[in-house]
N, C-alpha and C positions, 0 to 999 in steps of 0.2 A: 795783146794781139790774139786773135781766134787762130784755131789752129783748125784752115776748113778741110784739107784733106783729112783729117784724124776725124773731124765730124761727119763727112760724108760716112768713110766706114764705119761707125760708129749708125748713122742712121741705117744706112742700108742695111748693116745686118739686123737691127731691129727690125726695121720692114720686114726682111723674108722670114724671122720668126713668126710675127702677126699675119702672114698671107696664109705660112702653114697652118697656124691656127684658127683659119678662117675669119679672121678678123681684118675684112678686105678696106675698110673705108680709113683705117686708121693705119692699116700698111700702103695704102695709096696715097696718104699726108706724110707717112718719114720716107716712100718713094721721091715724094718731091723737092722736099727738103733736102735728103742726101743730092739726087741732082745740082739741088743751087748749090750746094757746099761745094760740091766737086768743082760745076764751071769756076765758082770764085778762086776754088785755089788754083786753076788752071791759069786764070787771067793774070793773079798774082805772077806766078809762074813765068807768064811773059811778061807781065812789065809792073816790077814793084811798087812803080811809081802810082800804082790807082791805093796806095795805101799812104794813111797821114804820116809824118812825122812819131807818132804815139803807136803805130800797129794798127789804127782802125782803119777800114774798108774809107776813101773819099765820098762823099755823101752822093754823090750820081752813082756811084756803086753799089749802092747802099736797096737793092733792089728784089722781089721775086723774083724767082726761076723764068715767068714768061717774058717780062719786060727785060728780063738780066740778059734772056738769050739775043732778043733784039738787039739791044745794047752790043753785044757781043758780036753780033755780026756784022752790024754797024762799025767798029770797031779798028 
């Protein structure tokens, strides 16, 4: 099972290392990444059930940050 909140902070702090280092295009891809990680584990959060049997994400879950967020407020 992924552990997304621990991957969100895990990505986000890399993002803001690579922002301060000027390195904008590469800390704007683990900006987005930590985002999706977070809403997942938020979702988790409220209803375990969007996870298999096994710990993986249900496959409509299974989504980017843009379509995840739709999904999400759809929801």
């Amino acid at each position: 099972m992924s552990d997304f909140r621990d991957a969100a902070d895990r990505h986000w702090t890399d993002a803001h290392r690579l922002n301060l280092a000027q390195s904008h295009a590469n800390a704007d891809h683990l900006y987005g990444l930590a985002a999706e990680c977070a809403l997942k584990a938020v979702m988790i959060g409220l209803d375990p059930n969007i996870l298999t049997p096994s710990g993986d994400l249900q496959p409509a879950f299974r989504l980017h940050v843009d379509r995840l967020w739709t999904e999400f407020a759809a929801w």
